[in-house]
MARTORMI-53942 format. One line per field, with one value per residue (C-alpha): residue in one letter; x, y, z. Coordinates in nm, 2 decimals, m for minus. Each point is the difference from the previous one (the first is absolute). Example, Ala and Ser with C-alpha at 12.3 -4.5 7.8 and 13.67 -1.06 7.14 Angstrom:
residues 2
koldren <- c(A; S)
c1 <- c(1.23; 0.14)
c2 <- c(m0.45; 0.34)
c3 <- c(0.78; m0.07)
//
This chain:
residues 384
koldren <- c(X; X; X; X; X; X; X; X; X; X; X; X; X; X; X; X; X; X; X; X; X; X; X; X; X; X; X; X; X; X; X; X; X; X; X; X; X; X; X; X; X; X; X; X; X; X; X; X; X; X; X; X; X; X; X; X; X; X; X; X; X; X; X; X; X; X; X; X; X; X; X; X; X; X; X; X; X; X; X; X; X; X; X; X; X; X; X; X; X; X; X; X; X; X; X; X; X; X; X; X; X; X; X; X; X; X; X; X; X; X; X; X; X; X; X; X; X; X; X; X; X; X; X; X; X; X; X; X; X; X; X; X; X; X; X; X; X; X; X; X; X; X; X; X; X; X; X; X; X; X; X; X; X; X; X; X; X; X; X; X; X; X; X; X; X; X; X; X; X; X; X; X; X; X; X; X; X; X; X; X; X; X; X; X; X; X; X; X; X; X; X; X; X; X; X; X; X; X; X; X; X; X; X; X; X; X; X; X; X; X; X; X; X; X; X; X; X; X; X; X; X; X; X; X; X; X; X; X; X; X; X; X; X; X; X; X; X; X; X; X; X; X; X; X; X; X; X; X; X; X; X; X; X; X; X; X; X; X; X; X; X; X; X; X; X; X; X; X; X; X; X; X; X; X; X; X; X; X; X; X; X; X; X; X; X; X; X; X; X; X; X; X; X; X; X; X; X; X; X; X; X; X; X; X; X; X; X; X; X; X; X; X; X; X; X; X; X; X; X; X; X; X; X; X; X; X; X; X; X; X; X; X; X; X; X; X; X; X; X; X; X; X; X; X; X; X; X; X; X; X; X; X; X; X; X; X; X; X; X; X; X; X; X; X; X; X; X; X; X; X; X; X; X; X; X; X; X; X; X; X; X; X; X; X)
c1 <- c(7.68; m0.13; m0.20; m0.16; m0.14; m0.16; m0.12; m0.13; m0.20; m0.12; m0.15; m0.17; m0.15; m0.11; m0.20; m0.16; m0.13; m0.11; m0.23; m0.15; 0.00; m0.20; m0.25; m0.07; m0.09; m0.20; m0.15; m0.05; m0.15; m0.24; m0.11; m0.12; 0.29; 0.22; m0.17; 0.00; 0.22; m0.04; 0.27; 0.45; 0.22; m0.20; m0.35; m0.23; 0.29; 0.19; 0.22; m0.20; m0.37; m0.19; m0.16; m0.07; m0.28; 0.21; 0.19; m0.33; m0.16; 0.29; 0.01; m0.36; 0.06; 0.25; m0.18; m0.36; m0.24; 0.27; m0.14; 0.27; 0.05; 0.29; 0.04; 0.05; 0.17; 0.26; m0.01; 0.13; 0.26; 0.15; 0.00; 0.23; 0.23; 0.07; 0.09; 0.16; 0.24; 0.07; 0.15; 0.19; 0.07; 0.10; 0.24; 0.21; 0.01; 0.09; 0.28; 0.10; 0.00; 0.29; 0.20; 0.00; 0.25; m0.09; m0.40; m0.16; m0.12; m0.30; m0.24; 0.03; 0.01; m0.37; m0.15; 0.08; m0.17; m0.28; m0.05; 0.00; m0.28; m0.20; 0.01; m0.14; m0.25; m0.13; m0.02; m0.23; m0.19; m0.15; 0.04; m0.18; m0.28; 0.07; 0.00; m0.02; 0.35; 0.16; m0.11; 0.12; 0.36; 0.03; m0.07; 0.23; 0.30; m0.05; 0.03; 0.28; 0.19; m0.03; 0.12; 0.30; 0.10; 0.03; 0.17; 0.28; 0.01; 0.05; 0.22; 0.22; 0.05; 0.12; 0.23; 0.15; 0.02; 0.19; 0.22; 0.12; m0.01; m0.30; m0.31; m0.34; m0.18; m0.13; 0.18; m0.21; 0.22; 0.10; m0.14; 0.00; m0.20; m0.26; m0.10; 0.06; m0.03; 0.24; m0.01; m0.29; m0.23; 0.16; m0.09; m0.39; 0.01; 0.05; m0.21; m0.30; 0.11; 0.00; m0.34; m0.15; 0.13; m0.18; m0.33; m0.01; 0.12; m0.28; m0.24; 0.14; m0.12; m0.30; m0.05; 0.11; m0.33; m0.22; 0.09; 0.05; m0.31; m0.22; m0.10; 0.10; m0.38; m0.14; m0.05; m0.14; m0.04; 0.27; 0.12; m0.16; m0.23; m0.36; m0.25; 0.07; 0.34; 0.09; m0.28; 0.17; 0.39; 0.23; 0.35; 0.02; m0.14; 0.16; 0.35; m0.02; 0.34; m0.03; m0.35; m0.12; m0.05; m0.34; m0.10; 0.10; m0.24; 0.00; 0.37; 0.15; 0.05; m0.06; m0.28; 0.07; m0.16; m0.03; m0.39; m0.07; 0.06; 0.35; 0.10; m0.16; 0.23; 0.32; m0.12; m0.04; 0.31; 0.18; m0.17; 0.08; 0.39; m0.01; m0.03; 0.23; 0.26; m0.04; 0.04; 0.33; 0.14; m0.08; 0.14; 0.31; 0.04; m0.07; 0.32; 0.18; m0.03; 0.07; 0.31; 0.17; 0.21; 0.07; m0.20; m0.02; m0.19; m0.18; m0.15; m0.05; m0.22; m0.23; m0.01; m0.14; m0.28; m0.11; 0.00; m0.22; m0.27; 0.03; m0.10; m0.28; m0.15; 0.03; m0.15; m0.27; m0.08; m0.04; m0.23; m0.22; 0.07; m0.05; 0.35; 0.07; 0.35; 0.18; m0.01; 0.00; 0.34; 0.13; m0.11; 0.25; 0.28; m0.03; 0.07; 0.28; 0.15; m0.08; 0.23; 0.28; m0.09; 0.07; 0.25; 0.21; m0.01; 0.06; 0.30; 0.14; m0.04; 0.17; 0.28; 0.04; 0.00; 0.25; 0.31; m0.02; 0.01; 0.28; 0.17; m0.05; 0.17; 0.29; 0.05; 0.05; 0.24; 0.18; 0.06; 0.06; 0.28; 0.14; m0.01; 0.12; 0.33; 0.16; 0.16; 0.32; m0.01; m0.02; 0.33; 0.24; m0.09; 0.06; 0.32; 0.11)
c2 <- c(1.17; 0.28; m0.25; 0.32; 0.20; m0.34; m0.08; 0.33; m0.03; m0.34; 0.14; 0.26; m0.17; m0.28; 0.32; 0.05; m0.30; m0.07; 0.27; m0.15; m0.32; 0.16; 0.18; m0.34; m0.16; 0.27; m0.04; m0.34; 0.01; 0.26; m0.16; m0.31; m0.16; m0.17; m0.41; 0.12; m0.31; m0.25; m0.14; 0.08; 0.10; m0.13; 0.06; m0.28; m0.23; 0.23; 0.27; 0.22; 0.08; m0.28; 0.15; m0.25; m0.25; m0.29; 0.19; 0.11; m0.31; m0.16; 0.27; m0.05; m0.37; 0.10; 0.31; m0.16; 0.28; 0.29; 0.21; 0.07; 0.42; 0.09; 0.36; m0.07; m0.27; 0.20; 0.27; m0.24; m0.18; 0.37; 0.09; m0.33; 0.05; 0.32; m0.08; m0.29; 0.26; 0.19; m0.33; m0.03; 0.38; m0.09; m0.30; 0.23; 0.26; m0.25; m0.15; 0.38; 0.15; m0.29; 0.13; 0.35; 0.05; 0.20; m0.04; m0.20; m0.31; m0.09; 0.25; m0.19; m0.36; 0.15; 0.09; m0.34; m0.18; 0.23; m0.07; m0.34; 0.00; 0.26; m0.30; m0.22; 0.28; m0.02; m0.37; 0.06; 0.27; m0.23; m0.33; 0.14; 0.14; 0.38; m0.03; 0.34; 0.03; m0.23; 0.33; 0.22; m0.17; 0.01; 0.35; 0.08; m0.19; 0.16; 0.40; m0.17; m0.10; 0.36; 0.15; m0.23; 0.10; 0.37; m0.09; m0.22; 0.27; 0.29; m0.22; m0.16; 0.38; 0.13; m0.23; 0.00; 0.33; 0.03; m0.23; 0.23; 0.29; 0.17; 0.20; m0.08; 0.29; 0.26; m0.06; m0.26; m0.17; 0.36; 0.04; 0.37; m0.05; m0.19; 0.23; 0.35; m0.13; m0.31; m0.36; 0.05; 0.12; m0.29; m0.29; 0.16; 0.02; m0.39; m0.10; 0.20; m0.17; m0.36; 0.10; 0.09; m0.31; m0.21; 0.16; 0.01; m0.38; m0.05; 0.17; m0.17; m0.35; 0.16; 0.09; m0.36; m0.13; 0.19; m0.12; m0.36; 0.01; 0.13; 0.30; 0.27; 0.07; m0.08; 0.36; 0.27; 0.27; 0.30; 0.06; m0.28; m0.33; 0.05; m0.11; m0.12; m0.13; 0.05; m0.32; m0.22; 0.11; m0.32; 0.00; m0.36; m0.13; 0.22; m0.07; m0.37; m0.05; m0.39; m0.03; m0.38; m0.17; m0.05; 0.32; m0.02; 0.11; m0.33; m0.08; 0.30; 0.36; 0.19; 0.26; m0.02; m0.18; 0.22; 0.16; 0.34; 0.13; m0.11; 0.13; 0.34; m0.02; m0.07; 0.26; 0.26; m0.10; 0.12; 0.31; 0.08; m0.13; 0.23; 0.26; m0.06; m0.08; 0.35; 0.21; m0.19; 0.00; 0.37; 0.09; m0.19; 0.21; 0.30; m0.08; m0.07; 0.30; 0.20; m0.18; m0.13; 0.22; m0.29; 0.08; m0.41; m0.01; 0.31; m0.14; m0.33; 0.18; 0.21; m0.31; m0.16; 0.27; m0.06; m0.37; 0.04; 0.21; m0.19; m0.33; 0.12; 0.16; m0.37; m0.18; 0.25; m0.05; m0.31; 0.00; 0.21; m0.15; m0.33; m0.17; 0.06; m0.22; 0.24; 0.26; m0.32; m0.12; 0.34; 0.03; m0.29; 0.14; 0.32; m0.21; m0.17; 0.38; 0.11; m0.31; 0.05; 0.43; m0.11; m0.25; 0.24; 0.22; m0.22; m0.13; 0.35; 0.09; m0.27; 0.02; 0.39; m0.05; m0.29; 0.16; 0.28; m0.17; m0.23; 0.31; 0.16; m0.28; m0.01; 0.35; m0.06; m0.30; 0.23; 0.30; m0.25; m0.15; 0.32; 0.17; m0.30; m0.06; m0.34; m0.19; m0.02; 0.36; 0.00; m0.27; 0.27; 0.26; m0.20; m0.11; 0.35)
c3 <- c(m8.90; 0.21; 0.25; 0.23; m0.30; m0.13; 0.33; 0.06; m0.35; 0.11; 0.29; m0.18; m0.21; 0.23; 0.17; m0.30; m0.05; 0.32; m0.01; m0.31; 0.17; 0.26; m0.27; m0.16; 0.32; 0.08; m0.32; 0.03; 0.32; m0.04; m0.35; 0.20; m0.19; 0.29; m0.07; m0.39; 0.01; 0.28; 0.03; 0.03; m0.16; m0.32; m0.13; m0.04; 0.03; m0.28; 0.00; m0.19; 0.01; m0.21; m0.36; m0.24; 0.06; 0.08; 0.27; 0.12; 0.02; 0.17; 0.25; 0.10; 0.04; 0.22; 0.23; m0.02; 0.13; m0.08; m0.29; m0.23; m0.06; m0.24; 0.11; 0.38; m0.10; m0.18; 0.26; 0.26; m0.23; m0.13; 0.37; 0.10; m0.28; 0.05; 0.37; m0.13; m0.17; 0.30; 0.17; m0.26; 0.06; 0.37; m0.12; m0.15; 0.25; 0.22; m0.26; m0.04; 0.33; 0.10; m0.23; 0.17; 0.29; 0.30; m0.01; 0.24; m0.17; 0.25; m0.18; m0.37; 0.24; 0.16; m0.37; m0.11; 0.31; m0.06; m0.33; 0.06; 0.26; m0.20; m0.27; 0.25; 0.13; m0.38; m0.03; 0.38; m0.16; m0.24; 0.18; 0.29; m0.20; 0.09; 0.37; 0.09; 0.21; m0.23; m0.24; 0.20; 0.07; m0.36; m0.06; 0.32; m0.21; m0.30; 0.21; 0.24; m0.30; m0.15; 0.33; 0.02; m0.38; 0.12; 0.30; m0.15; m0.27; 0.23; 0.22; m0.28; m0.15; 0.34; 0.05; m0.37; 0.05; 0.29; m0.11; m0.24; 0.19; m0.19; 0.18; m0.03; m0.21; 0.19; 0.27; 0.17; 0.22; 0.15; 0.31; m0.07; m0.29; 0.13; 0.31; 0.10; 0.39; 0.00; 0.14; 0.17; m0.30; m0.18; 0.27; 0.03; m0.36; m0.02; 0.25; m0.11; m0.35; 0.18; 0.15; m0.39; m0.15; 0.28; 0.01; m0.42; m0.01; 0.25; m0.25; m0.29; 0.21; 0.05; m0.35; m0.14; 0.24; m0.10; m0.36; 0.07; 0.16; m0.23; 0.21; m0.23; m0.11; 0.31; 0.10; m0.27; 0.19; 0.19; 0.22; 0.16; m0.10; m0.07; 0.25; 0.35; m0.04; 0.34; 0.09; m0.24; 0.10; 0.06; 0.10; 0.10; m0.32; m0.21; 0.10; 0.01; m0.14; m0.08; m0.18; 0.05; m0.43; 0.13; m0.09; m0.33; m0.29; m0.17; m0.01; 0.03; 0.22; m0.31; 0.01; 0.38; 0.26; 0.30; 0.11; m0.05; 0.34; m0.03; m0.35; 0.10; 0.35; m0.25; m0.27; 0.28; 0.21; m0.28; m0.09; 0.37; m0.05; m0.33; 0.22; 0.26; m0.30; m0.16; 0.31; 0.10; m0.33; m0.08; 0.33; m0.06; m0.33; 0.18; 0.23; m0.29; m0.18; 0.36; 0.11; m0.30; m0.24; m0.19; m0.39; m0.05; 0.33; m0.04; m0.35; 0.14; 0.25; m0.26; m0.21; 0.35; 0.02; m0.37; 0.04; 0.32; m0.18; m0.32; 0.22; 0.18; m0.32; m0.14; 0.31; m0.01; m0.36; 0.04; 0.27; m0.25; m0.34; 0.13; m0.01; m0.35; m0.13; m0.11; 0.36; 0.19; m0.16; 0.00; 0.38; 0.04; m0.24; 0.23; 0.32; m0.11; m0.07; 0.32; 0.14; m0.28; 0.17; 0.35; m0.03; m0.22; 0.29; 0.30; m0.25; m0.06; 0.38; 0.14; m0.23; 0.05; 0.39; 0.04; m0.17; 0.20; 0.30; m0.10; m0.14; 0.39; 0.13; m0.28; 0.11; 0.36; m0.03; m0.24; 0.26; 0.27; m0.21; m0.12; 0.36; 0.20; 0.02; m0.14; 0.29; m0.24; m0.03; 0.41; 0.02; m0.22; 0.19; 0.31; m0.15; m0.05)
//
């Protein structure tokens, strides 16, 4: 059985569906559907959404004081079996992936583990009655489990590859290919990619608070909130990272539970962080497209720019269309391709850069073992 081709399909496809994975939590969330079932892994005590009167009536005896809504309901169960699939998904990459010599095995040991506590992240999501970072943690699984996909897949070709003495298409683990001005393009080139992937993880955070705390709508107006914003502006209370229960609404943090001063400091804090994120990403694409020869890279790097305007025409339609589902959802589809966007490239860079160096050194030991002479050599001549 060719074990690397079915791995590499695996992995695929587990990409796929962590994207939609992502969508329907997205979905759910913004849909006011993430305690459509208050309890886990079940529903009502079931394992699928109650429908009949009987199941209904049971379910209320059960959740006094919940009101029993089918649709949400269904949203959240669709969204936990379809991520129940993907850990299945993982399993077998995991079962796979030992089956594949010369591939390191820690990246398919860290997508298990991470499934696992993305599970428990779940379970805390509704257990916890959407506590904002217990929210965001969630959302942060679902993009760090993307990321790790592409980098096991890039990784787990690479090495497959030069096992059987193959090149990458396009050349991308040439040095040559990558940049017309050598190691030293290639090292800023990864650090400036490094420096992107921080700063747009940073406003992915910012982006899951300003979600999970209801502060999305807080602010109607651009570029800036309308009145005296400044007056009400609240770090300290926006960033409160642990939010005591008593300020739930009733029994729960849905519909958030913050003031107004500090959901406008979090709704702005990310306008401002949108900002920042679009000038360091289109200047990392800009070096891209100046140093690297590689075509992979190159369209990685246009596909960078169009991603960048395609995001801040979403955030900004938002802002003016009042949060509708379908822009908010794709606002979130669009980060999650940013990340896949960056990580691709950091992937690609770092792999480009490494077997040049290695190949350096090769080189050198090479010469030094061709040029100097073997002390055998040394003893017949010595003899003669």
């Amino acid at each position: 059985m060719d074990y690397p081709a079915l791995l590499s399909k695996l992995i695929r496809l587990s990409i796929g569906l962590t994207l939609v994975v992502i969508v329907l939590g997205a979905y759910t969330r913004i849909s006011d559907a993430g305690l459509g079932c208050p309890d886990w892994p079940g529903c009502y005590g079931q394992l699928n959404v109650p429908m009949k009167n009987d199941e209904i009536m049971r379910a209320s005896a059960l959740f006094p004081g919940h009101t029993i809504e089918p649709y949400k309901a269904w949203l959240e169960m669709i969204h936990r079996y379809v991520a129940g699939s993907l850990g299945l998904l993982i399993a077998a990459i995991l079962v796979v992936s030992f089956k594949v010599p010369n591939i390191p095995k820690a990246w398919p040991s860290a997508l298990a583990l991470l499934v696992v506590f993305q599970a428990a992240l779940g379970m805390w999501t509704v257990t916890l009655k959407l506590m904002p970072i217990i929210v965001v943690l969630h959302l942060f699984g679902g993009f760090a489990l993307l990321s790790l996909l592409l980098v096991f897949y890039l990784v787990s070709r690479a090495y497959c590859q030069r096992q059987n003495n193959k090149v990458i298409n396009d050349g991308c683990q040439s040095q040559e290919n990558l940049s017309y001005q050598g190691l030293h393009s290639a090292s800023s080139l990864q650090k400036m990619g490094w420096l992107s992937l921080s700063v747009l993880i940073v406003q992915i955070f910012l982006g899951g608070w300003t979600s999970s705390n209801y502060a999305a709508l807080v602010c109607t107006s651009l570029p800036l909130c309308e009145g005296d914003w400044w007056q009400a502006f609240n770090l300290s209370g926006a960033f409160t990272i642990f939010q005591h229960p008593l300020l739930m609404n009733g029994n729960s943090y849905e519909f958030g539970v913050l003031d107004y001063g500090s959901r406008m400091t979090i709704h702005l804090v990310h306008r401002f962080g949108a900002i920042i994120t679009a000038i360091t990403l289109l200047f990392f694409a800009w070096q891209l497209v100046r140093f690297s020869s590689s075509r992979t890279l190159n369209r990685a790097a246009w596909s960078l720019v169009g991603l960048v305007v395609l995001q801040i025409s979403l955030g900004i339609a938002n802002v003016v269309m009042h949060l509708p589902v379908i822009l908010a959802v794709g606002h979130n589809l669009v980060a999650a391709l940013l990340l896949l966007n960056i990580v691709f490239i950091c992937t690609q860079l770092r792999l480009s850069y490494r077997p040049k160096v290695i190949g350096q050194a090769t080189n050198h030991i090479q010469m030094r073992m061709i040029t100097k002479p073997s002390h055998n050599t040394e003893q017949s001549k010595l003899s003669k």
